[in-house]
C-alpha positions in Angstrom: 29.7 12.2 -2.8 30.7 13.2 0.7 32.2 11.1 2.4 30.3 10.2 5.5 27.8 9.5 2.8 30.5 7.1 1.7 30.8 5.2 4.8 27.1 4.6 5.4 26.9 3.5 2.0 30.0 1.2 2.3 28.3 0.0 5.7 24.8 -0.6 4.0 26.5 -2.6 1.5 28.3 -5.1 3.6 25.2 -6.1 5.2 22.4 -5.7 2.8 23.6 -5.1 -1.2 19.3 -5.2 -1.7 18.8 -2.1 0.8 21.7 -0.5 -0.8 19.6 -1.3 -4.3 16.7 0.0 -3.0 18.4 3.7 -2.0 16.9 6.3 -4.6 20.2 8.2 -6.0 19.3 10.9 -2.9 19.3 8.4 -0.7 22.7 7.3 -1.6 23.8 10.7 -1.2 22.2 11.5 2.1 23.9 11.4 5.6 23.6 12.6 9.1 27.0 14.7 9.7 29.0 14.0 12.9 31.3 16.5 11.7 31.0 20.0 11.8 28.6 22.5 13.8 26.5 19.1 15.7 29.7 16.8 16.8 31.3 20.3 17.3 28.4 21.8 19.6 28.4 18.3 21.3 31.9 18.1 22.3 31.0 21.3 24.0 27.6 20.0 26.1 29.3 20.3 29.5 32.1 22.8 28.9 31.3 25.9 31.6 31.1 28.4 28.9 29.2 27.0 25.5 29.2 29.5 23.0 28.4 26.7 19.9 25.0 26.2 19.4 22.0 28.7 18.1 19.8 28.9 21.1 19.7 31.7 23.9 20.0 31.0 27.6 19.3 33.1 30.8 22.0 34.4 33.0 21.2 30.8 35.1 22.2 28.6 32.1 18.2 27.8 31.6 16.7 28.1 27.9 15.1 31.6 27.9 12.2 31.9 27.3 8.9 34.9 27.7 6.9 33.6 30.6 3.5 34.1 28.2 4.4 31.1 26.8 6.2 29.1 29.3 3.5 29.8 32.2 0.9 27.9 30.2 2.8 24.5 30.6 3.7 22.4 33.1 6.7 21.2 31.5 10.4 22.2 32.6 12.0 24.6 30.1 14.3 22.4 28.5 11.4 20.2 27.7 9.6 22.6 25.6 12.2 25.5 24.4 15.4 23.7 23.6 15.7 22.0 20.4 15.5 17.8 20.0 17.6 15.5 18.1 17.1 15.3 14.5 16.7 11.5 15.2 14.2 12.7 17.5 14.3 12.4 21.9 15.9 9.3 22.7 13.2 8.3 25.1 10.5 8.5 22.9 12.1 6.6 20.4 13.2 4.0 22.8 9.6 4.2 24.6 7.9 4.4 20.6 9.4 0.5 20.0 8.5 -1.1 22.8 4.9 0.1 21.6 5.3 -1.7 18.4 6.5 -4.9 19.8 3.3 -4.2 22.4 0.6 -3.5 19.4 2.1 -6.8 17.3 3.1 -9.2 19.6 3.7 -11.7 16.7 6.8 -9.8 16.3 8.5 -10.9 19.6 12.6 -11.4 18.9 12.5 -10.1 15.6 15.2 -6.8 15.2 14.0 -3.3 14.0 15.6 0.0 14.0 15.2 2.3 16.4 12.3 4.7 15.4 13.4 8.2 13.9 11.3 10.8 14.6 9.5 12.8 11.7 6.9 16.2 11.8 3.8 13.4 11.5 3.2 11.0 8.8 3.0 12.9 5.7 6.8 14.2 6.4 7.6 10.7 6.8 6.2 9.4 3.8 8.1 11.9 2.1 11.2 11.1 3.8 10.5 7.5 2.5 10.2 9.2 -0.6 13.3 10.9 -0.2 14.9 7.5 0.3 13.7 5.3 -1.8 12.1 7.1 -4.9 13.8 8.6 -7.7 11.9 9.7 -10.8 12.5 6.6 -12.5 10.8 4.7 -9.9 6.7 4.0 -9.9 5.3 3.4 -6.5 2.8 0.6 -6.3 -0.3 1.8 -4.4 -4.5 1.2 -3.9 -6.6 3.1 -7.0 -8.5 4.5 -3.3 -5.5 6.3 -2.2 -4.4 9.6 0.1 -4.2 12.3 -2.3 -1.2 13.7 -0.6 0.4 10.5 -1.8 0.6 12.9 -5.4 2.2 15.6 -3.9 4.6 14.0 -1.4 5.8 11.3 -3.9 5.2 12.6 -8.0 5.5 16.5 -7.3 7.9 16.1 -4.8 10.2 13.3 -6.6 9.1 12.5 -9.5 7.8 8.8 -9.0 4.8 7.9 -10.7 1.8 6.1 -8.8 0.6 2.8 -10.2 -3.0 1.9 -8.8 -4.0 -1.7 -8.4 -7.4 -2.4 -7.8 -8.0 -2.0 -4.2 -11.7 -4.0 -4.2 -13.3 -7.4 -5.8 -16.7 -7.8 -4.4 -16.8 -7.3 -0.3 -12.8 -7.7 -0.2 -9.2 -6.9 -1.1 -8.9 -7.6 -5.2 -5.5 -9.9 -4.1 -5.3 -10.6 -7.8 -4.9 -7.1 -8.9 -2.6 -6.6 -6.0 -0.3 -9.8 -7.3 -0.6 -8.7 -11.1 0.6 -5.3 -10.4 3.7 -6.2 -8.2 4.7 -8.9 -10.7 4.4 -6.8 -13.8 7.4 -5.8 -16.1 11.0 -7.3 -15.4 12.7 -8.2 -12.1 13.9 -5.7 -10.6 13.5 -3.0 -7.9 9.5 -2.5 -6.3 8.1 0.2 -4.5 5.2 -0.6 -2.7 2.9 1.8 -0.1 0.5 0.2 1.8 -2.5 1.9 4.3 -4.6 0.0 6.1 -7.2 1.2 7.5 -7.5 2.7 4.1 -7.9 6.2 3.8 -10.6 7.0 1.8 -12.3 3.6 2.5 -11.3 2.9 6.0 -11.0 -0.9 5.4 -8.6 -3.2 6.9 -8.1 -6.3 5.4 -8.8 -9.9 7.2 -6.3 -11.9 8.8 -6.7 -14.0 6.1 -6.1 -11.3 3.5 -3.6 -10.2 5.1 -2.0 -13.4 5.5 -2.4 -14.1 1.2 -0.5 -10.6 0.9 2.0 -11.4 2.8 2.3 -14.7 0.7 2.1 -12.8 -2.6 4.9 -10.4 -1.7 7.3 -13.0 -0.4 6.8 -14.9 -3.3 7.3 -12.3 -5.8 10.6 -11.5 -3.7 11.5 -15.2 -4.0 11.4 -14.5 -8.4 14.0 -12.2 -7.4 12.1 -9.0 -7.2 13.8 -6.5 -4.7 10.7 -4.6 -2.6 10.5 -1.9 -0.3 7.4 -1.9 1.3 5.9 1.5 3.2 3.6 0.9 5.2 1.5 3.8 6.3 -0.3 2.9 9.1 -1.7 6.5 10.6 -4.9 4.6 11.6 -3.5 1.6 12.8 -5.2 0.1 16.6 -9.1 1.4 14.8 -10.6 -2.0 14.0 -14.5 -2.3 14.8 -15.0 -6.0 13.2 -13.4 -9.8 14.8 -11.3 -11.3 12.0 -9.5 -8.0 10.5 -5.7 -8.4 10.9 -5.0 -7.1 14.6 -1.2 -6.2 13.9 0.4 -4.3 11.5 1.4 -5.9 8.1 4.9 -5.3 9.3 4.9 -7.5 11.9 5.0 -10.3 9.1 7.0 -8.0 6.4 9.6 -7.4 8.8 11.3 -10.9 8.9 9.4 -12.1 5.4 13.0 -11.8 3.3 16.0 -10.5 2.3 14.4 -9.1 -0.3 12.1 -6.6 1.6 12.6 -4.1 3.5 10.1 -2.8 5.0 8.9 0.8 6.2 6.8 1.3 8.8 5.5 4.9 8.9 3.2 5.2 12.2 2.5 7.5 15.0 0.3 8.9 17.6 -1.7 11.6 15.5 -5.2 9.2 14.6 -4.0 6.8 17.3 -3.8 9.0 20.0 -5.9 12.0 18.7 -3.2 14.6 18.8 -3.6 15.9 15.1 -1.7 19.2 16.0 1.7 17.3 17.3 2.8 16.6 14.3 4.7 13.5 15.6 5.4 10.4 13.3 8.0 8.1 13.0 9.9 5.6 10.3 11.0 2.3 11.2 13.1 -0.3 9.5 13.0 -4.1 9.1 14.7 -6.7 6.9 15.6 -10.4 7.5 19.2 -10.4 8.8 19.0 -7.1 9.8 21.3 -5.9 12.2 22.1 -2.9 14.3 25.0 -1.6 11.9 22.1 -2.1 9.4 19.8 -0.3 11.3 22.0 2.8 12.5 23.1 3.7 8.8 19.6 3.5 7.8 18.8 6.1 10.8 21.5 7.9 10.1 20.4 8.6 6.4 16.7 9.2 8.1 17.8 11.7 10.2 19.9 13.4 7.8 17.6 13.7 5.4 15.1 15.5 8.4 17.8 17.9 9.3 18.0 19.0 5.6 14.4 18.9 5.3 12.8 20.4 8.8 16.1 20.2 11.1 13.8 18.1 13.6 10.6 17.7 14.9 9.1 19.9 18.2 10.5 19.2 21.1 7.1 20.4 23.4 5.1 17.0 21.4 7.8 15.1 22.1 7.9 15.8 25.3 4.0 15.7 26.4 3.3 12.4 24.1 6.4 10.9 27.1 3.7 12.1 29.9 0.7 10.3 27.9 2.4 7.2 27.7 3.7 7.0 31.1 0.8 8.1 32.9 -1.2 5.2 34.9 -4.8 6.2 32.9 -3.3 5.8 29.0 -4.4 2.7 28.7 -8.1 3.5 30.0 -8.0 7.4 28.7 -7.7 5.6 25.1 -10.1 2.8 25.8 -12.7 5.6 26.1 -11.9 7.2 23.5 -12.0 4.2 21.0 -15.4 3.0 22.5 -16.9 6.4 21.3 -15.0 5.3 17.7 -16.7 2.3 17.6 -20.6 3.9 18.6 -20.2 5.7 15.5 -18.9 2.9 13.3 -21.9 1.1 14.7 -24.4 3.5 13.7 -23.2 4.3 10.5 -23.4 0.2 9.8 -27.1 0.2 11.1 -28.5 3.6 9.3 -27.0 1.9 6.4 -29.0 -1.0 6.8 -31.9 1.5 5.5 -33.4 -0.2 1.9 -34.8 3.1 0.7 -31.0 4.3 -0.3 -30.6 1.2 -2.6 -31.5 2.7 -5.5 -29.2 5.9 -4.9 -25.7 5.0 -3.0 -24.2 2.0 -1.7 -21.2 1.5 1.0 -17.4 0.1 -0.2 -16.6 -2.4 2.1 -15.6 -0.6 5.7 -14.9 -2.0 9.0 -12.2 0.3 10.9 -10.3 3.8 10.2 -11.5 7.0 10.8 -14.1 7.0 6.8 -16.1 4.6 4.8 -17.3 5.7 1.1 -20.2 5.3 -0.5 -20.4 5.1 -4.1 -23.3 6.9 -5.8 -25.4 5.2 -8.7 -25.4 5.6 -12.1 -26.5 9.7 -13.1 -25.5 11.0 -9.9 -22.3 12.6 -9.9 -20.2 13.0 -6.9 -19.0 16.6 -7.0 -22.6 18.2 -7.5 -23.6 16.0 -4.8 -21.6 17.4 -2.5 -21.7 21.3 -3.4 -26.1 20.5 -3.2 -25.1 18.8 0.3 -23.5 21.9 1.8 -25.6 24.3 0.3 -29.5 23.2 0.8 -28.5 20.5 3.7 -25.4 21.6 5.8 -23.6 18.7 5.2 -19.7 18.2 4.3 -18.5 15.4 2.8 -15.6 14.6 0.2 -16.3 13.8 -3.1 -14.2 11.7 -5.4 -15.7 11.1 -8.6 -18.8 8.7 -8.0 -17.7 8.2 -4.2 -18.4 10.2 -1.3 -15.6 10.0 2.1 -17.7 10.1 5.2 -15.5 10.7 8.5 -17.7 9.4 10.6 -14.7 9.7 13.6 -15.8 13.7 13.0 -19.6 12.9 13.5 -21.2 12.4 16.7 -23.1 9.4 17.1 -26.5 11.5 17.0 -26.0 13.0 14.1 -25.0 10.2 11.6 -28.6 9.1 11.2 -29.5 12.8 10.1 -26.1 12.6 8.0 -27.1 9.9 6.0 -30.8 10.9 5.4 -29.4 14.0 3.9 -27.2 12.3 2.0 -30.4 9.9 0.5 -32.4 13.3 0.3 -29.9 15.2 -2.0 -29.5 12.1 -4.2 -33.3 12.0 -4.8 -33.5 15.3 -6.0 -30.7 15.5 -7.9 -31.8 12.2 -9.5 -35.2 13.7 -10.0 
């Protein structure tokens, strides 16, 4: 093992032998080096002649660059060309938690990492992955789940996906959720949470939320030794009063010294900048501490500069002018009131009796999707393929359920959506 891997390890140790427990075998083995052609190339920052690092400069000292390109933004040069920390800018990191202490205000005083910056959420799921999951390891998550959970966790590393049941009724199956964390012996738990769910785009109620939180600190109490990721791409996108209005790691932050948890967030669904690719990973543990903290970041962003080397400077840099420009706020407001219009008019079209007898909706109320699950004889996949050949229609089929994105619908259409939907069932129900 090297050994700067070594001394984060020996530095994880002292201050948290459960994080150190938690460390897939890569993640043992991974560091950020401060030796070599980085600490080398920084030593050299402000020497008059740099020859270190694997960029190109004009004669002025400027990044060059083809004016094409560098005409069409407003941005100085060393804003867009240069490259950015693997950690990701400092400012937007620093700027990224204060919006997460803004968003869950519970969590006023409690201590988190610094964010580390990833290529969007999918790359930092799978630098969680990277982390945390070796191919000995199953990861506890929704039977409704991402399907590039598959890819990024079991084809990537190995780790096999253990559903619980994500629905009982009109809520959260809690009781699936506490059976499925609790099975087997004591030991080491890897749990990925989304909410708003992606397919169903369901966040669960305060109260729920509050019973989770319960049900994981009580299975870390039996000496069960969790690391919870919480994916929360569609987190700030609840249409109902009485959903949880913070992030479940505002509570699993502080909940033990037996969880750690992940939060895996950024501003692609929240702030509608799909092409980015911006994310970040942050940490939180009872008791932990910066030294924590700073090895855990240092592992993060060494496992991004094996992986990617680091994420685009140019996002980085024009998400800073979003967030410190006077109209964010209000620009988003807007935005989210159109979210909701939709939202709304999916829940009144729905409220149509005649599709009773051929589809009914899984309990929705935020997110970008809601599903509906098609009746017994209809069969999701041919429903679909007769939906975009005869109707125009895409949706996603998964099985007997159908993923509406209603966030890619305008509020005109959803009506029209939905009475396609009801029409394709009929026929293909005869």
């Amino acid at each position: 093992m090297n050994p700067q891997a070594e001394e984060l390890n020996i530095v994880i140790q002292g201050k948290s032998s459960v994080v150190f427990e938690l460390l897939s075998q890569r993640g043992k083995e991974i560091y950020f080096p401060k030796k070599g052609i980085l600490a080398q190339s920084a030593e050299a920052a402000k020497a008059g002649i740099n020859a270190t690092i694997g960029t190109a400069v004009e004669d002025d000292g400027s990044p060059m660059r083809l004016e094409s390109i560098a005409s069409k933004v407003n941005l100085k040069p060393d804003r867009i060309f240069l490259y950015a920390p693997s950690y990701g800018r400092p400012d937007i990191r620093a700027e990224w938690k204060k919006m997460i202490y803004k968003k869950n205000p519970s969590m006023a005083g409690a201590e988190i990492s610094l964010p580390v910056v990833t290529n969007a959420l999918t790359h930092g799921i799978s630098m969680a992955g990277y982390i945390f999951c070796d191919a000995t390891d199953s990861v506890i998550v929704p039977d409704l789940f991402w399907e590039n959970y598959t890819l990024t966790l079991t084809n990537a590393y190995g780790s096999v996906l253990k559903p619980y049941k994500l629905f009982k009724n009109n809520g959260l199956d809690l009781a699936s959720f506490e059976t499925t964390l609790n099975e087997g012996a004591i030991g080491k738990r890897i749990v990925l949470l989304n909410f708003p769910n992606n397919p169903a785009g369901y966040t669960p109620t305060q109260v729920e939320q509050d019973e989770m939180v319960k049900i994981i600190k009580a299975s870390a109490e039996k000496g069960n030794k969790i690391v919870l990721l919480i994916d929360d791409a569609y987190f700030g996108l609840g249409y109902e009063a009485g959903i949880a209005a913070e992030s479940i790691f505002s509570a699993a932050c502080t909940l033990h010294e037996n969880v750690l948890a992940v939060k895996i967030d950024g501003p692609t669904k929240e702030d509608y900048v799909w092409g980015f690719r911006v994310g970040f990973v942050t940490y939180g543990i009872k008791g932990g501490d910066a030294a924590l903290y700073g090895a855990l970041e240092s592992k993060t962003a060494g496992a991004i500069r094996g992986n990617i080397s680091n994420a685009a400077n140019i996002s980085q840099s024009l998400l800073m002018e979003a967030y410190t420009h006077p109209d964010y706020e209000k620009q988003k407001a807007e935005k989210y009131a159109i979210m909701k219009a939709r939202y709304e008019a999916v829940k009144s079209v729905l409220k149509n009796e005649a599709y009773k007898p051929y589809f009914k909706a899984l309990p929705y109320n935020s997110g970008y999707f809601m599903c509906i699950e098609l009746t017994e004889g209809l069969d999701g996949e041919k429903t679909r393929k007769l939906l975009i050949e005869k109707y125009s229609i895409g949706v996603i089929a998964f099985d007997n359920l159908l993923r509406i994105a209603f966030s890619a619908v305008a509020e005109s259409k959803i009506q029209p959506l939905f009475e396609g939907i009801y029409e394709a069932c009929k026929e293909l129900k005869g």
